[in-house]
C-alpha positions, 0 to 999 in steps of 0.5 A, spaced: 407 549 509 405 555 512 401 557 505 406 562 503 407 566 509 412 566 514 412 564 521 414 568 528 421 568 528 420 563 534 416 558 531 419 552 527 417 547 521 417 540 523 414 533 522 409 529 526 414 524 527 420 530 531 416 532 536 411 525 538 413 517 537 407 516 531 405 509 532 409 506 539 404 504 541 403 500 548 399 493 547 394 489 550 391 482 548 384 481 551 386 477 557 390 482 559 384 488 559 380 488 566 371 488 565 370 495 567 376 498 563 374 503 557 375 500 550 374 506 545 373 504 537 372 509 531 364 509 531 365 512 538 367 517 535 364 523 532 366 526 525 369 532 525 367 535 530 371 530 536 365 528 540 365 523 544 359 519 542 359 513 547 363 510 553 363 502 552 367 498 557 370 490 556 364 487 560 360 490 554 364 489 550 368 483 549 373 483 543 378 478 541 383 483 538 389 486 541 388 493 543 393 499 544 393 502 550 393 509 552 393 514 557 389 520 560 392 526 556 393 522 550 391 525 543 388 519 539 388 520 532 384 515 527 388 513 521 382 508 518 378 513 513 382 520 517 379 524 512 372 523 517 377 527 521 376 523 528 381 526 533 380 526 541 383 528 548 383 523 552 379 524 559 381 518 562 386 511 561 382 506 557 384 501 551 382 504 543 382 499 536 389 499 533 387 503 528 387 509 533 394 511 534 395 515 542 400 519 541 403 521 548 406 527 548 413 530 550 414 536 556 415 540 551 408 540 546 401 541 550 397 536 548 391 541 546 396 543 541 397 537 538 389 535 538 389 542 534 394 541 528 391 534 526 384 537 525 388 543 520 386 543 514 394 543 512 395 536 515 388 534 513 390 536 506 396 532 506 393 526 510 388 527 503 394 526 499 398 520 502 393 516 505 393 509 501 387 504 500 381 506 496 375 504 500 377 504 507 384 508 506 388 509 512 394 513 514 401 509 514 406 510 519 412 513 515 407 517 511 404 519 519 412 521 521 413 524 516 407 530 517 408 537 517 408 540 524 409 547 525 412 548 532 410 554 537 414 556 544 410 552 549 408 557 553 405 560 547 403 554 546 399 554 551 396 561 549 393 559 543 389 553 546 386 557 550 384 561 545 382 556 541 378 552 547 373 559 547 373 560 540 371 553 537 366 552 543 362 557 542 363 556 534 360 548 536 355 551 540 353 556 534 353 549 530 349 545 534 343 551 535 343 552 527 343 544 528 336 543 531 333 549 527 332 544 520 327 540 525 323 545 529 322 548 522 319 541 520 315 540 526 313 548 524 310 547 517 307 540 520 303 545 525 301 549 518 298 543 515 295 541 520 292 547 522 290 549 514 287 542 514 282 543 520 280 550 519 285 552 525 288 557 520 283 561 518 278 561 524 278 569 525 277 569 518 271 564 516 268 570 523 269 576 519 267 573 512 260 570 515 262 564 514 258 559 519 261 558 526 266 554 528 265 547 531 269 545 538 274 538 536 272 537 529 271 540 523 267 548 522 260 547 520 261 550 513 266 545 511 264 537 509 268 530 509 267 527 503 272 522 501 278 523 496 275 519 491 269 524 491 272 530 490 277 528 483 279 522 480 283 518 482 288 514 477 294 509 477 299 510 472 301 505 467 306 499 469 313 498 466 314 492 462 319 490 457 314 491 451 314 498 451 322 500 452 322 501 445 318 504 440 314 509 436 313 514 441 317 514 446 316 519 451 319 521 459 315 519 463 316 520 471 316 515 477 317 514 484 324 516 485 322 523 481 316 525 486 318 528 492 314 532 497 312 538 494 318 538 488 319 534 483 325 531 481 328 531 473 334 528 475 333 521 472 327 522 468 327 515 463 322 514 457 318 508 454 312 507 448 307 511 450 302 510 443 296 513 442 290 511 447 296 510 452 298 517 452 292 520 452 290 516 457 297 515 463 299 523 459 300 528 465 296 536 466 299 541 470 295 541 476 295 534 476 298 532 483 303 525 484 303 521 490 308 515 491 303 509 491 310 504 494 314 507 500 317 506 506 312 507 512 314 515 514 314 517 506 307 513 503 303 518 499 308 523 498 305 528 493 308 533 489 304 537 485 305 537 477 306 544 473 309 542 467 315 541 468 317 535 463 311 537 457 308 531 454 310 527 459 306 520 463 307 517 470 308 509 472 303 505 476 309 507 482 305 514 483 297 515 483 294 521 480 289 526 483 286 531 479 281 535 482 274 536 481 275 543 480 267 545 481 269 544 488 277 544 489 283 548 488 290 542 486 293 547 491 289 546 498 289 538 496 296 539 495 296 541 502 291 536 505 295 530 502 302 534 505 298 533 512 295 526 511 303 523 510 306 527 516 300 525 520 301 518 518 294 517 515 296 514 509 300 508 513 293 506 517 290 504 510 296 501 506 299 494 506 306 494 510 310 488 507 317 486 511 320 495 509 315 498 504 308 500 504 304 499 498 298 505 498 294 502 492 288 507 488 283 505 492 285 504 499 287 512 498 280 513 493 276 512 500 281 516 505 276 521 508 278 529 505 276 536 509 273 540 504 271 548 504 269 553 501 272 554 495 273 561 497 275 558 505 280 554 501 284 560 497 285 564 503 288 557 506 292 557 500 295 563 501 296 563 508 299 557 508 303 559 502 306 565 506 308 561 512 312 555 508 315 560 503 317 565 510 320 558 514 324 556 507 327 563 506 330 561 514 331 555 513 335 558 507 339 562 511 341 558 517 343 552 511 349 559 510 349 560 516 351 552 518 356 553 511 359 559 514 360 556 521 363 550 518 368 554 515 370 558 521 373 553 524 378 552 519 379 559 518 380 559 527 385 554 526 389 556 520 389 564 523 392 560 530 398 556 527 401 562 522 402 566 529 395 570 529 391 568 534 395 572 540 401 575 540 408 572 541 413 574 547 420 575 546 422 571 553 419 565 551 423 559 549 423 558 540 421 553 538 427 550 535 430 550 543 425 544 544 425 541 538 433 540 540 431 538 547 426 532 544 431 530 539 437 529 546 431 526 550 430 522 544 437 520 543 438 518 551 433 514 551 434 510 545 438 503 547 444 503 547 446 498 540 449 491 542 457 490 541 460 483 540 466 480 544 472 480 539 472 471 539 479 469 543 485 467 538 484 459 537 492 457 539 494 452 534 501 447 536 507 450 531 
């Protein structure tokens, strides 16, 4: 239970169902449930971290189903799905889905302490194990007593959990600000396409290289607006049909699920007959730049650019091909301008929206307007924008490992608390095994006392 260490002389190994009563849980049917009392389900209730991510009352709402009551200072655990690890301290009194367990704990077990071993990654572990159900697996009740529990004296106890409240919260406020920075990160790229494709990000530049001056809420006077169609070739792949899946020369061929924004994805690539004219006419060069024709709204026209990935390989009518006209264009600064039309949903004004896809279409994307300049402007654009994506992907690289390793803190935190690391222990406190005594007496006490049955009379019977 403790992983092959030993525990402090004063602490005991237990089960959940010694030191709580796992599943006596006080009913309510929805009659008995007043309008404005709390009724807390499972999705209120943030995975792993224990959030509380919503309050609803009766009056909002109404339920047919018979609830379990609790108390304020009871810990609620889930046992539908408790691998999403859906366990909360409860604020205040209210009413919870049976498939949230209160569990009310004696005088001898702080609450806090309760609520933290059941996210240990030992119990989680086991909860793993013995939970039955494949779908929607859940935690039964004799599987739920017979957990392991490891018991610390109580004001020890108490010690541990103040320790942890301060750990773990400033564990959580680290994981909610790395949180946050996938999204500024993404709204910080937005900005350099945005700024690339207007001439902001090369402004002092075009000043020191001659270039004509700049122009005030609109393009800089040496660059022009021609349209898409204008600046390269504009081409559908070839649409899929039963005829061509099998054949003479068969070839992979890339779709929309492989295009993504500025990657592609050879995960699933799948292959049809390519014959002659048809390979050389749908066959895909580096350089060639993909864009998803069909998509949902946010991801209409999301381009990734082709560098020979898959050699020999085509496209289907799923994606529209854009080959620059290299005379007066870089693939690589028309990569960023078609980035920019997707986030600043230029392409959803053009497209055709049915009930949750938009369809872009080869002529509709041909007539979009296209910011075009110099060529040499459009390599240093290139080479700026590049250096600022490639710097915002290595931090974003870093917070992903830094959010990995905040994640795992937290049960390296919890699995050094319940093996008697965290704070010291004091000879004076009363061990563990003391108050598992006093649980199981009070238990003893309390139990009804079993019914006995009067001895029936003799029946008398004449000689």
């Amino acid at each position: 239970m403790s992983k092959g260490r030993s525990l402090p002389a004063s602490w005991s190994n237990c089960t959940l169902g010694e030191v709580v009563k796992y599943g006596a849980s006080r009913k309510a049917e929805p009659n008995e449930i007043p309008d404005d009392a709390w009724v807390l389900e499972l999705e209120d209730i943030e995975k792993n971290s224990s959030r509380l991510l919503k309050r609803i009352t009766f009056a909002e709402r109404r339920s047919k189903s018979t609830k379990n009551l609790f108390s304020r200072g009871d810990v609620l655990y889930g046992k539908l799905r408790p691998y999403l690890n859906k366990v909360v301290r409860a604020p205040e009194d209210g009413f919870c889905t049976t498939e949230i367990i209160p569990l009310t704990v004696p005088p001898e077990l702080d609450s806090s302490y309760l609520f933290y071993w059941l996210k240990h990654p030992r119990f989680l572990e086991y909860v793993a194990e013995v939970s039955h159900g494949l779908n929607m697996p859940r935690l039964g009740t004799d599987a739920a007593k017979a957990a392991p529990f490891i018991l610390a004296p109580l004001p020890e106890q108490k010690r541990i959990t103040d320790k942890l409240d301060n750990l773990l919260a400033r564990v959580d406020a680290c994981r909610e600000r790395l949180d946050r920075v996938p999204g500024i990160l993404k709204r910080f790229r937005q900005s350099v396409l945005a700024a690339a494709t207007s001439g902001e990000l090369t402004r002092e530049w075009r000043t020191q290289s001659g270039h004509q001056g700049n122009s005030v809420g609109q393009l800089p006077r040496s660059w022009s607006s021609p349209k898409i169609g204008e600046v390269g070739r504009v081409q559908l792949g070839r649409q899929r049909s039963p005829k061509f899946h099998a054949g003479k020369s068969m070839r992979p061929y890339l779709r929309v699920q492989n295009v993504f924004e500025d990657r592609i994805d050879l995960f699933d690539v799948m292959h049809m007959d390519f014959p002659g004219e048809d390979f050389e006419r749908y066959r895909l060069h580096p350089g060639d730049i993909l864009l998803n024709e069909g998509q949902s709204p946010q991801f209409l026209g999301r381009p990734a650019m082709y560098r020979g990935e898959l050699p020999d390989s085509c496209f289907t009518n799923t994606l529209i091909r854009f080959q620059a006209n290299q005379d007066v264009l870089r693939s690589e600064y028309a990569l960023l301008v078609f980035r920019h039309h997707m986030h600043s949903g230029r392409y959803v004004t053009e497209g055709k929206i049915t009930t949750n896809i938009a369809h872009l279409g080869a002529g509709r994307f041909a007539s979009v307007e296209f910011p075009l300049p110099p060529l040499d402007e459009q390599e240093e654009i290139v080479r700026r924008a590049s250096a600022l994506m490639d710097r915002s992907q290595r931090l974003e690289s870093r917070v992903q490992a830094l959010a990995i390793f905040a994640r795992k803190a937290t049960s390296a935190v919890l699995a050094s608390a319940f093996r008697g690391e965290l704070v010291p222990q004091d000879p004076n406190d009363e061990p563990a095994s003391v108050l598992l005594q006093r649980i199981a007496d009070q238990r003893a006490a309390s139990a009804p006392a079993p019914k006995t049955r009067k001895p029936r009379a003799a029946r008398l019977t004449n000689a």
